[in-house]
C-alpha positions, 0 to 999 in steps of 0.5 A: 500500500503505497502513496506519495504522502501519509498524513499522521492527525487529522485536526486543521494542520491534517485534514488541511494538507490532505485536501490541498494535496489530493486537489494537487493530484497526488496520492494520500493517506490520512490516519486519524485515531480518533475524530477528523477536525482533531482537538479544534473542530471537536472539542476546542475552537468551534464547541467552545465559540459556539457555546460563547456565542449563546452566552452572548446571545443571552447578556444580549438579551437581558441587557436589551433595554440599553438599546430601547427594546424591553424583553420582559423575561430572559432565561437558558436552556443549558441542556439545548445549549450543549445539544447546539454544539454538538449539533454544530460540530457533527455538521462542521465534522461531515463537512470536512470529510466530504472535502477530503472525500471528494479530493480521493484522500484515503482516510483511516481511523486508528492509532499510526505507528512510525517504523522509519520516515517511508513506512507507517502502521495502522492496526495489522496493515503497513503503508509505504509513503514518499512524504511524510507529514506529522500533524499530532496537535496537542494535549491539555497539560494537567501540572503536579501539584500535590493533591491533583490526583485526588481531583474530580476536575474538569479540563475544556471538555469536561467543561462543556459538555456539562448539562448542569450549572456549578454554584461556583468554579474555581478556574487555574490558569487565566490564559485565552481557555481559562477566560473564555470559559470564565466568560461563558460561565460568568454570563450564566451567573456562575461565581468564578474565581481565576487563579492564574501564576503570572502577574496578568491574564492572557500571557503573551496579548498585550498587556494593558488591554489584558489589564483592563479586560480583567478589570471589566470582569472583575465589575461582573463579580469574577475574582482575580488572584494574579502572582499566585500559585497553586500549591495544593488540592483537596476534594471535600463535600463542599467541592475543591479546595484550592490552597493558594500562596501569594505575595499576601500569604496564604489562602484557599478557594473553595468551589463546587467544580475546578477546571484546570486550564494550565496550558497545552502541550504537543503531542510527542509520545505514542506513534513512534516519534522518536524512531525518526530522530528529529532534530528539536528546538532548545525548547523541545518542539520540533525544529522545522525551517521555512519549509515545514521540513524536518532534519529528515529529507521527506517528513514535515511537521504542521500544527502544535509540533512545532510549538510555535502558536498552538493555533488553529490558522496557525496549522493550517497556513503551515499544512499549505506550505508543507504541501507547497514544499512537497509538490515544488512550489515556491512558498515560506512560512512566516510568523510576522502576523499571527493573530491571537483572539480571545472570544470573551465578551468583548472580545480581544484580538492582536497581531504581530509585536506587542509593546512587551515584545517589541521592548524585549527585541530592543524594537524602538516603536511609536504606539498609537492609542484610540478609545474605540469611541472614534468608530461611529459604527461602534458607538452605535452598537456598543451602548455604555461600552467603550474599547481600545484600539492599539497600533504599532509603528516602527522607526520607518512607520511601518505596521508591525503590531494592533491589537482591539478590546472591543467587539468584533475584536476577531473579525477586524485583526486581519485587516491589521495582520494584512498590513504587518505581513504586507509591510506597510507604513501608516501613509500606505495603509491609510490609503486603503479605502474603508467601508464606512461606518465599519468598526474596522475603520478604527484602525485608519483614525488611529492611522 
């Protein structure tokens, strides 16, 4: 059983380069141990957006009198609002299988096992492939703190696919999975509490935007103990007890439910990795160039293996240029412009350089700040509401970094990502044309 590439994970990175190379005409084989769309389309991006989505919806509703429209009584079905996501998701699935189906991808469901970079088994069959690319995702990393054993806890999936509402939930970690599901929890009147190491939320977005949306979470009652580390868990009748140091001292958080939300981490073990020798990163990633190839001739790496973003467009971008690589076009992967979202309510999206990155590179760098008050559209539909918009320019003006705490923070970034890549100045960009009124021509008041 022979073909030109064999693909190893079928979540965005997978299936991505799967069809791009069946649509090229060459023969491929994806191996999938569990379902295709892999962590983001099954139990990560799309469940959890939809799930937010609904929480949205509803502060919609209750806060509809902001916008002279009285709704007399507003209530959830949490039970129908977990039935929608899975609903959503079995569509999204199907959908993604017919694309690779009618690009004459051979799919098969089990756990591969690498033997060298040509052969690959599956079950009791081996396969002999030209190319081969690993696209093995992630896995929530679950720390060892003392006591974590005994947890009855939940991480993102247990999170929602949960039918009844906890009195309380004790959040550990505030990066981008712990405050989206903070957020849907907290619309929903849950008392949430986020309990997170670093001195801020949101490692790695800006930090004064980070700043001030803890701070409009903190005024809807969730509780934030930043620099504080979790030192202890114990399960009692009441719930988990979550033993705490601080530069306070120390102190406990008792909910009925915890939800781990550390972090992820990619996927290494179980496949036969390391029968490959793949040359790593200091970090432990696999060190791929601008290919995607490996130090070995032949295999690529897309996805979170290569411990760059752990995100989704992240994989797929890489998944194209795996392809491209493999059939002999000209194409480089880069990261100047990677968006980064958060779908709290606001939202909180950026792209390219922060103002903490650009001072850790010794980037000298202009920022312009604008109340996302200067968009007339965002006024309209942002009662009581304000936002703020971030640029960055260099020492020759051009844009190297945006970022927006206001809705819709995610549907706007790319307009910025596009001018980061592109390497535009101000003066350019500004010569682009925007619809008006757009909330995206925040970005050209700022300009």
């Amino acid at each position: 059983m022979k073909h030109q590439v064999i693909i190893i994970g079928g979540g965005p990175a997978g299936y991505t380069a799967a069809e791009a190379a069946g649509k090229a005409g060459l023969s491929v084989l994806l191996i999938e141990k569990n379902n295709l769309g892999g962590v983001c389309l099954n139990e990560g991006c799309i469940p959890t957006k939809t799930l937010l989505y609904s929480a949205k919806t509803y502060d919609s509703a209750r806060h509809a009198s902001k916008y002279a429209v009285n709704i007399s009584e507003v209530s959830f079905d949490l039970p129908k609002i977990i039935a929608r996501k899975s609903k959503v998701v079995r569509k999204l699935v199907l959908g993604v299988k017919a694309k690779l189906t009618s690009n004459n991808v051979t799919i098969l469901s089990g756990e591969a096992q690498i033997i060298d970079k040509n052969t690959v088994r599956c079950g009791e069959e081996t396969y002999e492939g030209e190319n081969l690319i690993l696209c093995t995702g992630s896995e929530t990393f679950i720390p060892p703190i003392p006591g974590v054993d005994t947890m009855n806890y939940w991480t993102h999936r247990e999170a929602m696919d949960n039918k009844e509402l906890p009195a309380s939930l004790a959040i550990v970690g505030g990066g981008v999975i712990g405050m989206e599901f903070a957020s849907f929890f907290n619309s929903l009147g849950v008392q949430v509490t986020v309990i997170e190491m670093m001195d801020e939320i949101l490692g790695g977005m800006d930090k004064e935007l980070s700043a001030l949306l803890r701070t409009d979470y903190a005024k809807r009652n969730i509780k934030f103990l930043l620099n504080t580390k979790v030192v202890g868990l114990s399960q009692t009748e009441e719930g988990a007890v979550v033993s705490y140091e601080n530069a306070e001292g120390n102190g406990t958080v008792v909910a009925e439910k915890l939800l781990m939300s550390v972090g992820r981490r990619p996927v290494m073990k179980g496949f036969g990795l390391e029968t490959l020798n793949l040359e790593k990163t200091e970090r432990g990633a696999i060190k791929v160039n601008e290919k995607m190839q490996t130090s070995v001739p032949g295999v690529y790496v897309c996805g979170d293996l290569t411990g760059f973003s752990l995100l989704a467009h992240t994989a797929v971008r890489e998944a194209e240029v795996a392809v491209h690589s493999i059939l002999g076009k000209e194409d480089a992967m880069s990261y100047r412009a990677i968006p980064g979202v958060v779908y709290t309510n606001p939202e909180i999206a950026g792209a390219g350089e922060t103002e903490e990155s650009a001072s850790a590179k010794g980037i000298t760098c202009q920022v312009v700040k604008l109340p996302m008050a200067y968009s007339g559209r965002f006024v309209a539909e942002n009662e009581g509401v304000n936002g703020v918009c971030k640029v960055l320019l260099d020492e020759q003006e051009r844009v190297i970094g945006a970022h927006v705490l206001g809705n819709p923070a995610s549907e706007i970034i790319t307009l910025a990502g596009t001018a980061i890549e592109l390497g535009l100045t101000a003066a350019q960009w500004k010569k682009i044309v925007f619809p008006h009124p757009t909330v995206g021509e925040i970005f050209r008041e700022a300009l």
